[in-house]
Structure formats: C-alpha cells, structure tokens
C-alpha positions in Angstrom: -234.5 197.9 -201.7 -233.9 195.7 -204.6 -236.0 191.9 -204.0 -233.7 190.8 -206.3 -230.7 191.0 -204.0 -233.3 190.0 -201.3 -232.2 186.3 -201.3 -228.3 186.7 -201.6 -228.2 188.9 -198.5 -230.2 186.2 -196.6 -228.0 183.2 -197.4 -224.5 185.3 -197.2 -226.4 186.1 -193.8 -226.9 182.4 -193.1 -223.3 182.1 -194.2 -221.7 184.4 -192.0 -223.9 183.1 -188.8 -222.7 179.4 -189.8 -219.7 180.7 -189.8 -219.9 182.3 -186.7 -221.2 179.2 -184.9 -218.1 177.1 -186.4 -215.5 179.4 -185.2 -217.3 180.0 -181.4 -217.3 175.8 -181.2 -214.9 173.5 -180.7 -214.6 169.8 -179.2 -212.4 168.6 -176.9 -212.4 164.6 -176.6 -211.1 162.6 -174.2 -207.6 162.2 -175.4 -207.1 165.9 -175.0 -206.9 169.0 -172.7 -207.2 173.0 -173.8 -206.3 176.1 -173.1 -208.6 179.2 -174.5 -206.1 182.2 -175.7 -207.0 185.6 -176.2 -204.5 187.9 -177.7 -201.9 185.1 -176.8 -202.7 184.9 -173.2 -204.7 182.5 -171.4 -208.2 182.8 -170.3 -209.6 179.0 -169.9 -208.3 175.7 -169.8 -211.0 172.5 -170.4 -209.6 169.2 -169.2 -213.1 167.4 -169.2 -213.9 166.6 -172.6 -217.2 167.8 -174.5 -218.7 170.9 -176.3 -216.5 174.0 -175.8 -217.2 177.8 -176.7 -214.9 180.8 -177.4 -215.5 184.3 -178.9 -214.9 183.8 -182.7 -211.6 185.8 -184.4 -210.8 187.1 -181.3 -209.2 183.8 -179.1 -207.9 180.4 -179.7 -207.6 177.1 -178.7 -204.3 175.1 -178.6 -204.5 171.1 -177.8 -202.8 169.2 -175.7 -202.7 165.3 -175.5 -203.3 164.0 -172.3 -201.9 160.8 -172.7 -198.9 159.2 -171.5 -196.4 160.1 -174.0 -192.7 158.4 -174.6 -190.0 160.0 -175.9 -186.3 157.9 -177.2 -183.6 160.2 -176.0 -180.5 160.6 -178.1 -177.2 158.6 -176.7 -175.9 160.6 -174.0 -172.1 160.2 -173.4 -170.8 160.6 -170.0 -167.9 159.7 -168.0 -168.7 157.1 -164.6 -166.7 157.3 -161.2 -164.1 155.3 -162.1 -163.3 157.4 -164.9 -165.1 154.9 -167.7 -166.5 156.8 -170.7 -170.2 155.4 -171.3 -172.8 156.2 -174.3 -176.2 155.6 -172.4 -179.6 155.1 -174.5 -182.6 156.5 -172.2 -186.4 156.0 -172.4 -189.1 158.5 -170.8 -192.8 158.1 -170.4 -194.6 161.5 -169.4 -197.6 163.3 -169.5 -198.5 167.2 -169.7 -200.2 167.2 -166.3 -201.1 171.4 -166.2 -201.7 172.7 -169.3 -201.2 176.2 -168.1 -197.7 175.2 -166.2 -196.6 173.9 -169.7 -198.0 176.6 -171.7 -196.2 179.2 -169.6 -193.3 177.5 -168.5 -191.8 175.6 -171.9 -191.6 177.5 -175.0 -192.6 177.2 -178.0 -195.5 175.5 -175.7 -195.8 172.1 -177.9 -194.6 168.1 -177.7 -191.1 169.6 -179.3 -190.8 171.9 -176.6 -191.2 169.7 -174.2 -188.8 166.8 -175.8 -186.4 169.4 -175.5 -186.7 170.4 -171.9 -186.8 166.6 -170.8 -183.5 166.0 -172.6 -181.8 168.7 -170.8 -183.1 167.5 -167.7 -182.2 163.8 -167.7 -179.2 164.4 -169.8 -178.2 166.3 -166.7 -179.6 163.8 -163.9 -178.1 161.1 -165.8 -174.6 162.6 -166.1 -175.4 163.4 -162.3 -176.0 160.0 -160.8 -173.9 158.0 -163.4 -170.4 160.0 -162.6 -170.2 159.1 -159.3 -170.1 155.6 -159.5 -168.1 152.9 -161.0 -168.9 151.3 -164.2 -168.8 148.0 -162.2 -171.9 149.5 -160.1 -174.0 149.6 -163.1 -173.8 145.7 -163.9 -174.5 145.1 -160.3 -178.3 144.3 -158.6 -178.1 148.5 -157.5 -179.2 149.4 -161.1 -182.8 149.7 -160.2 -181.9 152.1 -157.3 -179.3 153.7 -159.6 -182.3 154.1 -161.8 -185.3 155.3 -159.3 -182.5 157.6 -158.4 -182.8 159.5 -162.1 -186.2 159.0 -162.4 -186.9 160.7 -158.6 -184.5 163.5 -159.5 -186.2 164.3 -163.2 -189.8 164.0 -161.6 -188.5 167.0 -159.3 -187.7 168.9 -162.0 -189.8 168.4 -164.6 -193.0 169.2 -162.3 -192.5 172.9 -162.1 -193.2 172.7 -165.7 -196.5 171.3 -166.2 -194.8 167.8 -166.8 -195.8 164.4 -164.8 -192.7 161.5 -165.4 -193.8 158.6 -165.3 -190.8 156.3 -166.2 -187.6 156.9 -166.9 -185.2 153.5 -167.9 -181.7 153.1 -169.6 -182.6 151.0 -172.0 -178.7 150.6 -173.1 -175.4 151.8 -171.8 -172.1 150.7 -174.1 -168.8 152.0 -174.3 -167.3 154.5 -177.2 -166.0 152.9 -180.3 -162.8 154.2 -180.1 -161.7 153.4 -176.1 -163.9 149.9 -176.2 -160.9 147.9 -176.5 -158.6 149.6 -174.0 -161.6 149.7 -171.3 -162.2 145.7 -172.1 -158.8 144.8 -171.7 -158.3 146.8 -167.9 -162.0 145.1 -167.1 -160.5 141.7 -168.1 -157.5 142.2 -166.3 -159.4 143.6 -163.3 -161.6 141.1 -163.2 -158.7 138.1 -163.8 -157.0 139.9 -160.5 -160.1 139.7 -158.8 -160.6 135.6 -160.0 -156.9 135.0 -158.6 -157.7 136.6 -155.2 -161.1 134.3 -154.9 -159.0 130.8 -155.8 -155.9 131.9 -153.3 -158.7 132.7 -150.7 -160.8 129.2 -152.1 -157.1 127.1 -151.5 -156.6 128.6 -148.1 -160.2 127.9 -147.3 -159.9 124.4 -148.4 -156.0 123.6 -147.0 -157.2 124.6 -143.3 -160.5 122.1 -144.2 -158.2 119.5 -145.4 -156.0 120.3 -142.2 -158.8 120.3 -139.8 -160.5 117.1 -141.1 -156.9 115.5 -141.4 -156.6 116.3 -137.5 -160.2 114.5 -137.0 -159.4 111.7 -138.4 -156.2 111.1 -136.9 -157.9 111.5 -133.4 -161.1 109.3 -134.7 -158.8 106.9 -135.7 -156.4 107.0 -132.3 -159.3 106.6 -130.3 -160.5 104.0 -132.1 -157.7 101.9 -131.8 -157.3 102.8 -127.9 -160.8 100.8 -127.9 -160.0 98.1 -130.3 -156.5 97.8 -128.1 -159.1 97.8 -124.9 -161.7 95.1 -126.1 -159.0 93.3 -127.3 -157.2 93.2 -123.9 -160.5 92.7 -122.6 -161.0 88.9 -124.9 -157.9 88.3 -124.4 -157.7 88.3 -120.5 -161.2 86.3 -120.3 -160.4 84.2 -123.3 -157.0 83.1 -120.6 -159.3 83.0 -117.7 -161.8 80.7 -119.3 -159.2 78.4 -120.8 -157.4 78.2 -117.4 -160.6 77.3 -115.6 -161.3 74.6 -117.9 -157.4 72.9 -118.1 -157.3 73.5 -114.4 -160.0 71.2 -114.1 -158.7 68.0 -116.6 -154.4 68.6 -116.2 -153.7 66.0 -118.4 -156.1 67.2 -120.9 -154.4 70.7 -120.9 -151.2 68.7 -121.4 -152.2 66.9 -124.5 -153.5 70.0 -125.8 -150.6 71.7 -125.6 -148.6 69.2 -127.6 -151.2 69.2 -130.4 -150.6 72.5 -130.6 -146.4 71.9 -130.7 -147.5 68.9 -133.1 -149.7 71.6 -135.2 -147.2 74.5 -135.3 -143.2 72.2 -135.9 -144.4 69.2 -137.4 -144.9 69.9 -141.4 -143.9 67.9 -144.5 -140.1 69.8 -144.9 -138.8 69.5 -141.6 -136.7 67.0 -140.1 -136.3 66.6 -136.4 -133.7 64.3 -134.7 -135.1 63.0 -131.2 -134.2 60.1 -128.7 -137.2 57.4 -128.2 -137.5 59.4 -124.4 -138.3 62.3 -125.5 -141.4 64.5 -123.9 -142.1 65.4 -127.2 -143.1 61.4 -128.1 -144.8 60.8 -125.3 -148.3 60.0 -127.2 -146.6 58.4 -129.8 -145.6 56.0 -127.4 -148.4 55.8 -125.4 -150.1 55.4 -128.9 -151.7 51.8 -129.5 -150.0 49.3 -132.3 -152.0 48.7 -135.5 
C-alpha cells in the first residue's frame, strides 16, 4: 500500500463516520414533535424533546410544531334562517395533538394541509349552525352558544385527524356589498314595526295606569270628604251644644249677642234703613246712656 495515500484514506474515513453520526442524529426541542419514516412509512414518533437517533439514508424525520397554532380563515358567505346573506370572518386556534393521526389522515401531512382541512370543516359547521337561525339571533346575547355550538361541532371533527381545536370565534360577520342596502332598509323597517308595537303596548300600559290611579284618587278624595263632612258635622253639633249651654245660662246675654251679630252683618256705611223709635232692632240704642 502506498503511505502516501495513507493519510487521505484516514481523514475521508473520519469524514464519512462524521458524516454518519450527523445524519443518525437529530434534536427534537421542545416546541416540536417527530415522526421517524422509513421508505415513507412510519416507524417512531418522539414527542419528549432531546437527542434522537435514526438509521442514516435510509429514514427521515419530519417536524411538527406542537404549539397552539391560529389560522385567519377566508370570508365565508352563507345564507341565515331568515334568508339573510352574511360574509362571516372566522378565527381558529389548534394544535397537531397525534402526529401519526395527522401524518396519516391529512395529506400532504404539513400546516397547509391542515389549514386546508380546518377550512372545509368550519366552513361547513359554520354554514351548518348559521342557516338555521335568523340574522337577528346573531346580534342577540345567544352568540356565545351560537359560537360553542361551531366550535363543539369542529372539535368533533377535526379529532379524527390528529387535530386538537382549541378556539374557534367569528371575529366579523357583515353583509354583501351589493344586497347591504336592501337588507338595511327591511331591518329598519322591521325594527320601526317592532318600535310602533312597544309604544302602542307602552300607551295602553300607561292609559289603564292613568285610569287606575284616576279611580284612586277619586275614591281617596270621596272618602276624604265623607270625613271632612263627618268632623265637620261633628264641630258643628258641639260647637251648637256648647253655645246653647252657655246662652241658656245668661238669656239676656244670648239676646244682646244676637243683635251684635244683626248689627255686624246689616249695618255698613251704604245702607240705609228706615225704622220707627220702637223698634226691637233699637232696643240698645235706647237703652244706651246719653253723652
């Protein structure tokens, strides 16, 4: 043997066994998950990151992430329950939870792939739940069952293929450009019927209050003036009874009284009254001593 080849046949030997060890080790970290091929079909998968091994040239390793990935849908148009026409804008949060499920189940076997599967599925959901209910449904406080609704039914599907879904959320539902302003006009309209039926309810409401409270009154106020009427009956009749006790006990009191009160009540600085010296009416004016 030639020495002088002697040292290039040791370092290509170094060479190729470097080699060898590069291509029989691999890494996975902890952001990842793989799946050892061999010929194209499956013979490990490493989910715990570390130092891997595989037979060199004769398998492969494909990656997969392991985290939770999101994925922007394209608009979806569908038509509601009421016959409404909708563009909705969805956002999904998954994760590849089997790597062999996926690798199996979704081809090609990649984050493409499995874009496209999830937008078949909640295309379909969404086009599922949305068309049978009403537009009006969607603007209502059932959105978020509307919405676990989806997200339960794409879960279900989306398992047998290696996929976990961990959100799924409209993030924006609008109406086509070219039928926005015929749907807004029948919503304005529907919604102006439905403001006339809440005031002609709201006036009958508040005409049988007024009615009601009108009715109260009268019978507050009637039974008030039954009592009035009844304490007033009641001062009156002892007011007589104390007055008569006390005239009946001085008679000629009670009669001077009396005509100070005739004095009081026809006697003023317009009338004139024509009367003979007799008269009852004079009586203390004659009776009356001289200056």
């Amino acid at each position: 043997m030639n020495t002088s080849k002697l040292p290039i046949l040791i370092l290509a030997s170094l060479m190729f066994g470097l080699m060898l060890v590069s291509t029989s080790i691999f890494t996975v970290d902890q952001t990842s998950q793989a799946i050892v091929l061999q010929f194209g079909e499956w013979r490990r998968v490493h989910t715990k990151p570390g130092l891997k091994f595989k037979i060199p040239f004769i398998q492969d390793v494909t990656f997969y992430d392991k985290r939770v990935l999101d994925y922007d849908l394209p608009p979806i148009q569908i038509t509601t329950g009421d016959q409404k026409r909708l563009v909705v804008d969805t956002y999904t949060r998954y994760r590849i939870s089997d790597p062999l499920l996926f690798f199996r189940t979704i081809k090609p076997a990649s984050e493409t792939g499995a874009q496209m599967r999830l937008e078949a599925l909640i295309s379909s959901s969404v086009r599922n739940v949305l068309g049978k209910i009403p537009l009006r449904t969607m603007l209502s406080a059932e959105r978020s069952g509307i919405m676990h609704q989806i997200e339960q039914e794409v879960r279900s599907m989306a398992a047998p293929l290696g996929l976990e879904i961990i959100d799924v959320r409209i993030i924006r539902t609008e109406l086509p450009v070219e039928n926005r302003n015929a749907v807004f006009a029948r919503m304005n309209a529907e919604l102006g019927r439905f403001a006339m039926e809440n005031r002609a309810k709201g006036a009958e409401a508040a005409q049988g209050i007024r009615a009601d409270a009108d009715k109260e009154s009268v019978i507050i106020l009637a039974e008030a003036e039954q009592k009035a009427q009844i304490c007033r009956g009641q001062g009156d009749a002892e007011a007589i009874k104390l007055a008569a006790e006390a005239f009946g006990k001085d008679a000629s009191f009670y009669n001077f009284y009396r005509t100070m009160e005739t004095y009081k009540e026809a006697l003023d600085a317009d009338t004139t009254y024509v009367l003979s010296t007799d008269s009852d009416l004079l009586t203390y004016f004659r009776k009356a001593p001289n200056p």
